[in-house]
N, C-alpha and C positions, 0 to 999 in steps of 0.2 A: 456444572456450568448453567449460568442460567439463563432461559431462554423466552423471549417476547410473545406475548400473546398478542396474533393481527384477527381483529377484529375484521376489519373492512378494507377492500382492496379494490380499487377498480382503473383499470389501463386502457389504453388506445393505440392501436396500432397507426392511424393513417398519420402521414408528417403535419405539424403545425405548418401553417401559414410561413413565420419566421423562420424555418429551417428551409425553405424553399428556395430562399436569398443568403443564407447562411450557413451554408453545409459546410462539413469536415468532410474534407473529399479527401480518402483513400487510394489513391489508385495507387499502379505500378505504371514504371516509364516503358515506351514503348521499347528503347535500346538497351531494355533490361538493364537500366542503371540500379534496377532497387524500388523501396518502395518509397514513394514519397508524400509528406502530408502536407496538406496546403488547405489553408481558412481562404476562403472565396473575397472574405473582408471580414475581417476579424472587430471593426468597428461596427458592422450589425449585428456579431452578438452581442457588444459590449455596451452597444445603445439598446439592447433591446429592453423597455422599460421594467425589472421584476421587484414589485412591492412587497416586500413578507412585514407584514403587524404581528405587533405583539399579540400573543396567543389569549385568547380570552378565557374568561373561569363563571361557572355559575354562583359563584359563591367566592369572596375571600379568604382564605382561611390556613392556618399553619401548615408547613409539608415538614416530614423529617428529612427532608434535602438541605444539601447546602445553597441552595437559590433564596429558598424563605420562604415565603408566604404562596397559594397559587398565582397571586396575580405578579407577584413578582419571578417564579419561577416559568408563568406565561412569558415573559420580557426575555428571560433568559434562555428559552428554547428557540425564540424566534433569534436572538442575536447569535446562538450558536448556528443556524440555520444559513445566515447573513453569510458568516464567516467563513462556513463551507464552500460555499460558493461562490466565493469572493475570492477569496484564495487559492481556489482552482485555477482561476486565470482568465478561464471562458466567460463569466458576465461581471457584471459588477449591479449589483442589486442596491436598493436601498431602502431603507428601516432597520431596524424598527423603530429607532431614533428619527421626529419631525414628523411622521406617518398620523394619520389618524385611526384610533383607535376602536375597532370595530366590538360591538357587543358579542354576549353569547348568542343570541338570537341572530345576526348579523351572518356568523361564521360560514352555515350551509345556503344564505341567501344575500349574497355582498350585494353592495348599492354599487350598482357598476355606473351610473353616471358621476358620483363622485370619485371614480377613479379614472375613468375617461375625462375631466376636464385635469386629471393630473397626469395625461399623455401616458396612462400605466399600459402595458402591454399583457403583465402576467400579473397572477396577484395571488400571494401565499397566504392564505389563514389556518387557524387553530384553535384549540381550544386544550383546558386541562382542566381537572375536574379531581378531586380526592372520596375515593370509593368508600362504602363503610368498613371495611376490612384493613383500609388504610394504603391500598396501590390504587395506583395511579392510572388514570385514563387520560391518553392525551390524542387528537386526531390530529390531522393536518389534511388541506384541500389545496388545490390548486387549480386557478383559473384562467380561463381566455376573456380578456376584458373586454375587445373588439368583437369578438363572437358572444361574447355572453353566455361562455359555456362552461362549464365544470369538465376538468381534462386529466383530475386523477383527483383521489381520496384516498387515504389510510388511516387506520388507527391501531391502537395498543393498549393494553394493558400492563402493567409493570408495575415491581417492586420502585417505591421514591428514589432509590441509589442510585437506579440504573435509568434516568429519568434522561440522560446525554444521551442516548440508545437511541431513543424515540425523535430525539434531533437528526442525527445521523441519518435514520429510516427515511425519516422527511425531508430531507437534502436529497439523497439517494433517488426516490423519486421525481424531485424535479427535474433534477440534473438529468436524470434516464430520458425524463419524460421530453426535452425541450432539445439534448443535443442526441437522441437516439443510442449512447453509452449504454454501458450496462453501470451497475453501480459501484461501489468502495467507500464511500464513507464509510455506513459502519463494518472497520475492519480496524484491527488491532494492528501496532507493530514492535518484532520485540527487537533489542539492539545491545551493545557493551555501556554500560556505563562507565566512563571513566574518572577515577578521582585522582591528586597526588603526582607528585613529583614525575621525571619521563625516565629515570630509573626505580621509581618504586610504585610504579604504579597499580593501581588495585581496579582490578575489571571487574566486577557483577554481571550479571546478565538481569536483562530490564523486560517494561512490559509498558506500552502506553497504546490511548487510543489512535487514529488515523492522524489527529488533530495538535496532539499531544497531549492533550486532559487524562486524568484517573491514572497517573503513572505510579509504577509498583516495582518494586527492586524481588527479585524471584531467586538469589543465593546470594550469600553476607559478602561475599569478595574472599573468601581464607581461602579458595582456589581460585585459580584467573578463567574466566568464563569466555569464549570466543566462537564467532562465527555461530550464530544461532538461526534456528531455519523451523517453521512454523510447517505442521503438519498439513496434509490435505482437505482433512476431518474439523481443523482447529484447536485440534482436543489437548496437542503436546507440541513443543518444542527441542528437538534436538538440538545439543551441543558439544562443545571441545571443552574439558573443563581438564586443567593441570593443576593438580596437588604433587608437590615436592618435586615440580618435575616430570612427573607421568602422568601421560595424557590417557584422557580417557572419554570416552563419548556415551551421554546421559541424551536419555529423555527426560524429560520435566512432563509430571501430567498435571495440568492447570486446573482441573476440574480436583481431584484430590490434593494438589498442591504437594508433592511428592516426586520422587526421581524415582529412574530405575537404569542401571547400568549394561551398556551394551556391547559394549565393548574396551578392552584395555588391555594396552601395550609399554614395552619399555623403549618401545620406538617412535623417532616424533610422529605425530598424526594432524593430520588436517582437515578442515572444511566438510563434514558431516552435511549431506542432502537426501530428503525424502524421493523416492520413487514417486509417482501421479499416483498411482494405486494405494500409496501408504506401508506398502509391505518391504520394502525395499532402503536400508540405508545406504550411500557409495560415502565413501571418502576415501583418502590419501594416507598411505605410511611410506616412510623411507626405510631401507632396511641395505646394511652394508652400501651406503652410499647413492643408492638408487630410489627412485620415489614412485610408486605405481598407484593406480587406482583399484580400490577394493569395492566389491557391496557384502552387505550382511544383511538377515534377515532382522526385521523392527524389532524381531523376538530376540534376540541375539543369536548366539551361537558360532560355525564353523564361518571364515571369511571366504570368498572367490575373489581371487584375480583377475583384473578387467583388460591391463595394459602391462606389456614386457618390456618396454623400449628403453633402450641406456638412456638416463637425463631422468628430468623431473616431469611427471606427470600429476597433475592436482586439480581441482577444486571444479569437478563434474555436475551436471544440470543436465537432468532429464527433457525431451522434448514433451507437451503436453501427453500428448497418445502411448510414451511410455518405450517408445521404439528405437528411439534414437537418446546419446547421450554429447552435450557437450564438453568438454574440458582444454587445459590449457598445459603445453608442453615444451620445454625448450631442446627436443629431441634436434631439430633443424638447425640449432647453436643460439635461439635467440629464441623466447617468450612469445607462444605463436596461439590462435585458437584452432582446434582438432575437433572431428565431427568421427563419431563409432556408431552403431550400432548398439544396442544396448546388454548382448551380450561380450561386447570388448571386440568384434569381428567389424571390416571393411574401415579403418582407423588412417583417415586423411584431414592434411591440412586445409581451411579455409582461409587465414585472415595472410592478406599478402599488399599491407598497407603502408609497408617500412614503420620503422620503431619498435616496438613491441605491443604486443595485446595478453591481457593476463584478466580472470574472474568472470570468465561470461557464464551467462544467465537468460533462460531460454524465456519468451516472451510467456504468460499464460494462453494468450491465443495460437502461440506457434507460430506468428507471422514472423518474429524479430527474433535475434539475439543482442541482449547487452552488455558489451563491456568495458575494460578500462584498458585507453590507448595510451600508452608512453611512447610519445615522440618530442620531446624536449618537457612538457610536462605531463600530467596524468590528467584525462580527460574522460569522462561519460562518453560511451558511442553506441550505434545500433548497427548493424546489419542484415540483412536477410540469412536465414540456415546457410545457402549457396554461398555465402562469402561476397558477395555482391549487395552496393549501395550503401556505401559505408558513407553514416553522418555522425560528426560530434553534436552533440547536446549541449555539453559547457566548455569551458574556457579558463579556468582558476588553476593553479601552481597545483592543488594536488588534489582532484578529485577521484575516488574509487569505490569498487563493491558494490557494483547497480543492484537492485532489487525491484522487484515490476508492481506495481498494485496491482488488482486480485481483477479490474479492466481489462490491465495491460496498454493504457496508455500515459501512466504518466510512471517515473523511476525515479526511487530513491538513492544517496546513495551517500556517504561520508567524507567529508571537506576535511584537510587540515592547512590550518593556520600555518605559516612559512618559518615566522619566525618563535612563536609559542610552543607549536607542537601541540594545541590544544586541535580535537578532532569534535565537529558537531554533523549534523543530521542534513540534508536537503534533499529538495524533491525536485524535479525541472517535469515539463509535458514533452510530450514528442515535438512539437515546433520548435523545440531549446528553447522559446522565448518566454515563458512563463514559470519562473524561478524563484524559491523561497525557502526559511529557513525553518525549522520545524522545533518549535521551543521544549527543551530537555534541561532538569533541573544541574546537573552536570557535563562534562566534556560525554561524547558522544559518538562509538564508529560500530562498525561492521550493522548496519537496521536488515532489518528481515520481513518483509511486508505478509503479514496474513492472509488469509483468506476472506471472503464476506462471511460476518458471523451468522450461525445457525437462528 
């Protein structure tokens, strides 16, 4: 796997000016309804003015990218940059398109009076530059216009392929820098690809960036590949893959690009999840009718039993700290979410919202759980661990299978079409109001959001 050389980093803790008047306010209600999130006015972040210019280059000159030249692959990192953060939800920037075009000399010393009479508030530059060894050097800064300050830098080194990397990095930053988040852009997510008919269908198991860019098919489809779930390390992906019928649960190591088998049974199996730790896989088998939850060691070997209860017990989610496990049971007569301990000990219901609740998924920070509520349709929801503060996110005929980015504020999670049966990708934020569709060259379900890469 390969990994970014950061040259230069430099952060600031006290809050911008801008986040003063535009905070994401976390709290909890006082009548313990839950937790609630609320933009103060969401039109001062979204007027807040953010410039990013096309990235400058000392030189013009060919890249073995697919961008082209540096000054053209300058244009292209900064519109990847745009995009990221446009599409988040929380600002809407503009350039690199109509913007003027800052030298390389420019980069570490902006003309800030020409962008003070263009009402800028932030202002992204860069540069890239082609090494004699032939990788790539690209920075990226960020500024306070009004103050006239420099309020972050980074850079990198990198192979030309991996030249979206350095995009990411520099979105990641701003976005940290200006709403107090931690980052995700750069982070992978892997998902089923779906092709073919809706009885012969052929699932692969997939790999693309946060964005949808650099997408890579990782098994031919000759077994149906399902529910895939991204290590803690990033190094491998667990899955459900049935060949002839029997299921069986694979790691994928992404760095050798190679399987290793961890388990197999002739009993159906389900939903394969990593432990926080990485040592740990749980998933679900039925056996003479009954369905429990299992863990096995990463290494394979002998399986332990987590849950005894008559009914179906499945598709388990560790809380961050490793201590606690979610899953979902219709032990009660009806599709409920259950909270254990992570040895299968103290196993009670939380979700008590009429209809059913199936697929929940522990937030990364531990503050949420997310899942899918069927109550006349299938919807995205959160709740707190306790079962308390239960909010829908969307609203469409059939949404399911949340998955958290590696923040833990915005969830992905798989739509389908009513009358097609075709299934694609979406992601909503925590307000539910900032919703979009995540471009995949095929139909599209079960995503699994990665980690932030190394």
């Amino acid at each position: 796997m390969k990994k970014l050389l950061m040259f230069a980093v430099l952060a600031f803790s006290a809050p911008l000016a801008a986040q003063e008047s535009a905070q994401l306010d976390i709290m909890d209600e006082d009548d313990g309804g839950g937790l609630q999130v609320t933009v103060t006015d969401d039109s001062l972040w979204e007027d807040l003015g953010i410039a990013i210019t096309s990235f400058a280059t000392d030189r013009d000159v060919p890249t073995s990218t697919n961008a082209g030249s540096t000054r053209a692959l300058g244009r292209a990192l900064s519109q990847v940059i745009a995009d990221n953060l446009r599409n988040n939800g929380l600002f809407k920037p503009s350039g690199p398109a109509g913007l003027p075009q800052p030298g390389y000399t420019q980069v570490p010393a902006p003309d800030y009076p020409v962008w003070s009479l263009r009402s800028t508030d932030m202002l992204v530059q860069g540069y890239v530059r082609v090494n004699p060894n032939g990788r790539l050097t690209i920075g990226c800064y960020l500024y306070d216009v009004a103050l006239q300050q420099q309020l972050g830098k980074a850079g990198w080194e990198l192979p030309p392929e991996d030249w979206r990397r350095a995009a990411h990095k520099c979105s990641d930053m701003v976005y940290s820098r200006l709403s107090g988040e931690s980052p995700f852009f750069d982070s992978r997510i892997a998902y089923i690809a779906e092709t073919g008919p809706k009885d012969r269908r052929l699932k692969r198991l997939a790999v693309m960036d946060s964005d949808g860019a650099n997408h890579r098919y990782l098994t031919s489809g000759q077994a149906t590949a399902l529910t895939p779930r991204y290590s803690p390390d990033y190094r491998s992906i667990v899955y459900l893959s049935y060949l002839n019928g029997n299921p069986s649960i694979y790691v994928y190591d992404l760095e050798a690009n190679r399987q290793r088998l961890i388990s197999r049974s002739n009993n159906p199996t389900f939903a394969p999840r990593w432990s926080p730790d990485g040592r740990w896989i749980l998933y679900s088998m039925a056996i003479a009718g009954n369905t429990d939850i299992y863990r096995v060691s990463a290494n394979g070997g002998q399986s332990q039993k987590l849950t005894n209860a008559p009914g179906i017990d499945i598709g388990g989610s560790f809380s961050p700290d490793g201590r606690q496990i979610v899953f979902e049971s219709d032990r009660s007569g009806s599709q409920q979410i259950y909270l254990m301990n992570s040895d299968g000990s103290k196993q009670r219901r939380i979700s008590f919202y009429g209809g059913r609740a199936a697929t929940p998924e522990w937030s990364p920070r531990g503050d949420q759980i997310a899942f899918t509520h069927m109550a006349g349709g299938f919807r995205i929801a959160v709740m707190q661990p306790n079962g308390r503060g239960l909010r829908h996110l969307t609203n469409s005929w059939q949404d399911e299978a949340p998955t958290w980015a590696p923040n833990g504020r915005i969830i992905q999670f798989f739509r389908t079409q009513r009358n097609s049966g075709r299934a694609s990708v979406w992601q909503v934020d925590l307000t539910g109001r900032n919703e979009r569709r995540l471009p995949t060259p095929v139909g599209a379900s079960d995503p699994a959001w990665g980690p932030v890469r190394p």
